[in-house]
N, C-alpha and C positions, 0 to 999 in steps of 0.2 A: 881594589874592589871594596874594602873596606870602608874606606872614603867616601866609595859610590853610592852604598846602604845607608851610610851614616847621611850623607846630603839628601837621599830619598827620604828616611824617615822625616829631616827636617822640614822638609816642603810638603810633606803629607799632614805633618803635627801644623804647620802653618796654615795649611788652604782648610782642615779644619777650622782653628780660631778662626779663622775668617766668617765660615761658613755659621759658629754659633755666634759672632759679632751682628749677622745679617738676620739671621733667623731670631734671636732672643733679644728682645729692645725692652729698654727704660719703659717707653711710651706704653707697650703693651701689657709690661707686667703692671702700670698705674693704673692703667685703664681697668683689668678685669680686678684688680684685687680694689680699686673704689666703687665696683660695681658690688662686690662681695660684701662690701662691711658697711654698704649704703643703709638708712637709718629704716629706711624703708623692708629692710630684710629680719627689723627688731632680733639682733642678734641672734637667731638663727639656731634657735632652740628645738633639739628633735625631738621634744613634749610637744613645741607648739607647730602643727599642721601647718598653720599657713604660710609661717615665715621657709619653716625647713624646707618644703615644696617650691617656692618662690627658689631657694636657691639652688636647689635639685636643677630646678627648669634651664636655671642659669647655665650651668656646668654643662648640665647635656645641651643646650644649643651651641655651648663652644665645643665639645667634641663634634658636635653633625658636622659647624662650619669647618673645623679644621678635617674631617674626612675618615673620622673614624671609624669600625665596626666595632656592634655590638658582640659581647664576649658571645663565645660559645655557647649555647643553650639558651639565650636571650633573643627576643626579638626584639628590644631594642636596649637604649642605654640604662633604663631604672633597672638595679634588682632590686627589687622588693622579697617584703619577708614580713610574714605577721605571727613573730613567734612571741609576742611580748603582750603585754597589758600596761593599761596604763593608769594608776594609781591615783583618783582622786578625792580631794577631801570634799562631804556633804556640808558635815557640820564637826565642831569642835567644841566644846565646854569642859573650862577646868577652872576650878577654886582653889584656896590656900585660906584653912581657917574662917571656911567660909562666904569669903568675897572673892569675888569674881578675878580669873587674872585675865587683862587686855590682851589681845589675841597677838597684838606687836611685841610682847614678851615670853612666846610659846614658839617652841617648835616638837612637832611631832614627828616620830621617825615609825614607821610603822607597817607592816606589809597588812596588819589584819582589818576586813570591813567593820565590823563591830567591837566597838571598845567601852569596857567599863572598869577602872580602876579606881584604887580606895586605899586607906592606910593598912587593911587587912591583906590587899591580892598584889602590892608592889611595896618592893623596897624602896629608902632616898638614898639620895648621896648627896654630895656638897664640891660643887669646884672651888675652893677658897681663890682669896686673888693674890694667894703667894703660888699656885700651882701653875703649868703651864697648861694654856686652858687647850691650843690643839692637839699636842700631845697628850692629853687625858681622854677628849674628845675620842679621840679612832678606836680604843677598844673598848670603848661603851657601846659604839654603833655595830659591833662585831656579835656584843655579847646575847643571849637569847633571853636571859631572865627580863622581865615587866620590872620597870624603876620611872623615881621622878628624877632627874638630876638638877636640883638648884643651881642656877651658879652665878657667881659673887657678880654684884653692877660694876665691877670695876674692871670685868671682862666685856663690860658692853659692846665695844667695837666690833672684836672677835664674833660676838654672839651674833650680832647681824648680819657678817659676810658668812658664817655656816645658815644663819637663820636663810638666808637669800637661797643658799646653795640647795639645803634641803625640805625647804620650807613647804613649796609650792609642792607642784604636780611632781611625781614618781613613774618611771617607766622600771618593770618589771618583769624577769622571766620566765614564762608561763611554767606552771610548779615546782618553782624555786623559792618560792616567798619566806620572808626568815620569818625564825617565831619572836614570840615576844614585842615587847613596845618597850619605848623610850621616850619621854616627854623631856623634854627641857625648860626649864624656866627661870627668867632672869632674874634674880632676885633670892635673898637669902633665906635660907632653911625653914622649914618649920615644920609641925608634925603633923597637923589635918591636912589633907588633898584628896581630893577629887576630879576625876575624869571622865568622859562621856566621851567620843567620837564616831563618827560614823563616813566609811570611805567607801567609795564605789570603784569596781575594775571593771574598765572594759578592754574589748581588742583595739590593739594599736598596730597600723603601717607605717611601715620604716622602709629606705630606699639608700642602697649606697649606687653610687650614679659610676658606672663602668666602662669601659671602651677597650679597643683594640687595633695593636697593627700586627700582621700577620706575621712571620718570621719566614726568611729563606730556604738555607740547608737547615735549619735546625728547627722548625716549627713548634717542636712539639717541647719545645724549654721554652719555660716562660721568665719575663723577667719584669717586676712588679714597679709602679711608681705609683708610693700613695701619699696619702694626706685627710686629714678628717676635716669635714664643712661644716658639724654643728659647730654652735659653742652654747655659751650659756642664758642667753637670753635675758629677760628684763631683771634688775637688780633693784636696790630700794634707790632714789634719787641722790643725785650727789649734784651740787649749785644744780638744778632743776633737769640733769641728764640721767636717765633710768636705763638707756639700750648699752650693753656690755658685746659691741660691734667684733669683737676677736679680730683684730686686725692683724697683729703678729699672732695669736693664736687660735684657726691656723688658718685664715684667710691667705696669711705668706704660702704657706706649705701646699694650699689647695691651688691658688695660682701657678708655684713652679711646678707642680702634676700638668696642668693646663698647658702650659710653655713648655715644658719637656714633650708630652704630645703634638703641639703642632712642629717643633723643632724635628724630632725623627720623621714625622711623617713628610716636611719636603726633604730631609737626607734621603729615604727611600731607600736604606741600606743594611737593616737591622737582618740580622742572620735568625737571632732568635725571635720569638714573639715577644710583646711588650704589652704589657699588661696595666693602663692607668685608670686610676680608682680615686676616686671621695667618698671616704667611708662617712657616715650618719654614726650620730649615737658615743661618740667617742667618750663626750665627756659626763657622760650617764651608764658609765658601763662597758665601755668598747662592743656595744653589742653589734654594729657595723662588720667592724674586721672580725669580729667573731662569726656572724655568718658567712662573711663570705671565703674564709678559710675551711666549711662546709661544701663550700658547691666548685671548689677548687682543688686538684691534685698537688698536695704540696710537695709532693716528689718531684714534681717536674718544676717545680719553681726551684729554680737555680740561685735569684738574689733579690730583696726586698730592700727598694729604696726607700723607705718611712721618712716624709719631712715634716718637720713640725717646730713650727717657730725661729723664721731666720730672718726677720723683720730689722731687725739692729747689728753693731757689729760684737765680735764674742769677744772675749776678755783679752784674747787677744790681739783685737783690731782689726780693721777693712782684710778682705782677701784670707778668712781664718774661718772655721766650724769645728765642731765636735761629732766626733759617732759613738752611738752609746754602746756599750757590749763588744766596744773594739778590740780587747781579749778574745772572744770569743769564736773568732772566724779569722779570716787575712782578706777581709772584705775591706777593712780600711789600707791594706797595703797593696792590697790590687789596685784601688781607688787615686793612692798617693802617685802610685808608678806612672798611673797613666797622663799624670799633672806634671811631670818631668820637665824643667824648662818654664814655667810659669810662676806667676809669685803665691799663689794659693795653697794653704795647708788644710788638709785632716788630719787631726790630733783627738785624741783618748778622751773619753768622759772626764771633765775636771771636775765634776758634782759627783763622786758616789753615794754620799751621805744621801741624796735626793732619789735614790731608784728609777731614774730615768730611762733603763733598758723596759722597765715596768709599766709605765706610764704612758706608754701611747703603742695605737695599734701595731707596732711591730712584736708584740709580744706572743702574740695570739700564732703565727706562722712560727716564730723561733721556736713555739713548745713544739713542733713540729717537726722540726728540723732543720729548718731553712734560715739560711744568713740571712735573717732580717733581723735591721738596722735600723736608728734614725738618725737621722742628720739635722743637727740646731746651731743656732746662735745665740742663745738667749742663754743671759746672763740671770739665771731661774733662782739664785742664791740671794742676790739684790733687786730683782724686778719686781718695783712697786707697780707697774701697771696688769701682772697679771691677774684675770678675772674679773678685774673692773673694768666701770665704764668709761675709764679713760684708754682702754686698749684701743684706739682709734688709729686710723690710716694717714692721721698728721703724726703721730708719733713715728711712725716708719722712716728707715732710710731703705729708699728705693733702689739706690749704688748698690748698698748690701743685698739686698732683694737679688739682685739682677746678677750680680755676678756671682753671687752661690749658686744661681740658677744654671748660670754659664762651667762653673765648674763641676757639679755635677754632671750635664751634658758630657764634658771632656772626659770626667773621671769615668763615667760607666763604658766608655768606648768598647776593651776586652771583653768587657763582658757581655753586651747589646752585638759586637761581631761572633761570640762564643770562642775566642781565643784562648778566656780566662775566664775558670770555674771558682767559686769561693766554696773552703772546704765547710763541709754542714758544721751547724751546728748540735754541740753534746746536749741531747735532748735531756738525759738525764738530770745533767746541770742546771735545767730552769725551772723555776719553780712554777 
């Protein structure tokens, strides 16, 4: 009798693979992830309307075709949300000793409309270029007092990927705005300065794009598959390319969303409901997964599969990923069990020093309670392409793409049947 279970499960565990070999193709994860990080989407910034929207559109015409419903309380696939403002600059003037400084050597950080600063109403400071300039950077943008911060040309490089990052437009949380101002300017110390600015807020729409497949006996456990579709948008020129296309970041991770929903939905088998999402806004705040961990019961969300960056293979090679916060639940050994037989591993965050359990929307439902996870491959310690505009869809291995894709499908099996519950997460424990 033994024997007889033991040969059932293997022909159950086989006509599966079969079934995700049939359903999740090469071709189709090329196809929508070159349609995602097309140049025409200008990187896909949830500042800028038109590109964000453009890709909205995208997403939701692949759930219609693949057969989705709209979540609960939606009538269709956008949830929209306009709890935000959006931050932008009129005008800017600032001098040093009375000449003017070029507007390619300023960045302003700033929630307030009207600014005037002077050597009497801000302090300076000085990044020398023995200092590390990102780590100085992050708790000046924390702090709330009015400053100028100089800092040394020999940080140039540095200055232009934060100048890119914070430079532009700002999306903000309606009365949240920090106090304080922070100028930056590239260039060494001196004691006259002067500032003027002036910024206008308005209302901003945001859309995390949502779908649904209903669940059997357990309808009412949800079980989460996301990934975020902004990214960052236009960057300063590098050889004459401006668009920072986020192809492994997270064009990967919004595709496997995409290919995991059309996969269960011809299985037709899922016990629990499944819940996939592209959240907006990730990398301006996670204000995406932030709202929609609002209009969701995170008690009945059972397990959060967060993907984010599996574009390449991980330090460990083809058929390998990481889960971040794998301490924290038995959501990666539920995941492992169900891969029994196959060459694929999930293994432990090898980045702690990096906060990666922090960093992408699955943080937002773990304060919550809920085993949520992400699942990467990105080698985030060495990868010169993230943020730039060379994160493009030629860098990609699509093998890897595809068969993360395929593994995940296999590993969520206990828990998409409800066989296998991951125990919550200690809410306490997150910060």
């Amino acid at each position: 009798m033994k024997r007889i279970l033991i040969a059932l499960v293997l022909i159950s565990q086989i006509a599966l693979a079969q079934k995700v070999d049939k359903y999740i193709t090469e071709e189709n994860v090329t196809r929508v992830i070159k349609t995602l990080t097309a140049d025409e989407m200008m990187g896909r910034s949830a500042n800028d309307e038109k590109s964000i929207n453009k890709a909205a559109a995208f997403i939701e015409s692949e759930f219609k075709s693949i057969g989705l419903q709209p979540l609960k309380g939606l009538t269709g696939f956008l949830q929209e949300f306009l709890l935000y403002e959006k931050l932008e600059k009129t005008s800017l003037s600032v001098s040093v000793d009375g000449h003017a400084v070029p507007q390619s050597d300023l960045i302003l950080y700033s929630d307030e409309v009207a600014i005037k600063l002077g050597t009497s109403s801000a302090s300076s400071q000085f990044i020398d270029k023995d200092k590390n300039f990102r780590s100085t950077v992050r708790p000046l943008l924390g702090d709330t007092t009015s400053k100028i911060v100089f800092v040394a040309p020999e940080h140039e490089k540095d200055f232009r990927q934060i100048q890119a990052y914070l430079g532009g437009d700002r999306t903000i949380e309606k009365g949240k705005r920090k106090k304080g101002t922070t100028v930056f300017i590239l260039g060494n110390p001196s004691a006259g300065f002067a500032v003027e600015a002036v910024q206008k807020l308005t209302p901003f729409k945001m859309a995390n794009v949502v779908g649904m497949l209903e669940g059997k006996s357990k309808k009412e456990e949800l079980v989460v598959f996301a990934g975020h579709y902004d990214h960052i948008g236009i960057l300063p020129a590098v050889e004459g390319d401006s668009i920072a296309n986020g192809a492994d970041d997270d064009a990967s991770g919004t595709t496997a969303v995409i290919e995991l929903a059309r996969y269960f939905k011809k299985l037709k088998n899922n016990e629990r409901t499944l819940v996939f999402v592209a959240f907006t806004a990730e990398e301006i705040g996670g204000f995406g997964s932030r709202y929609f961990s609002t209009q969701i019961d995170a008690d009945k969300v059972v397990a959060m599969f967060n993907i984010e960056m599996i574009g390449k293979p991980s330090k460990w090679g083809q058929n390998s990923a990481f889960i971040t916060g794998y301490e924290r639940s038995d959501f990666g050994e539920i995941l492992q069990k169900n891969l029994a037989g196959t060459p694929f591993q999930f293994k432990p965050d090898p980045y702690p020093e990096q906060n990666l359990f922090y960093r992408s929307d699955n943080a937002t439902l773990a304060r919550l309670g809920v085993p949520a996870h992400t699942i990467s491959t990105d080698e985030i310690d060495i990868d010169k392409l993230y943020h730039s505009v060379n994160d493009e869809v030629e860098s990609l291995n699509m093998k890897n793409i595809t068969s993360t894709i395929k593994a995940i499908a296999l590993s969520s099996k206990s828990i998409v049947d409800g066989a296998d519950t991951p125990k919550r997460i200690d809410k306490s424990t997150v910060k």
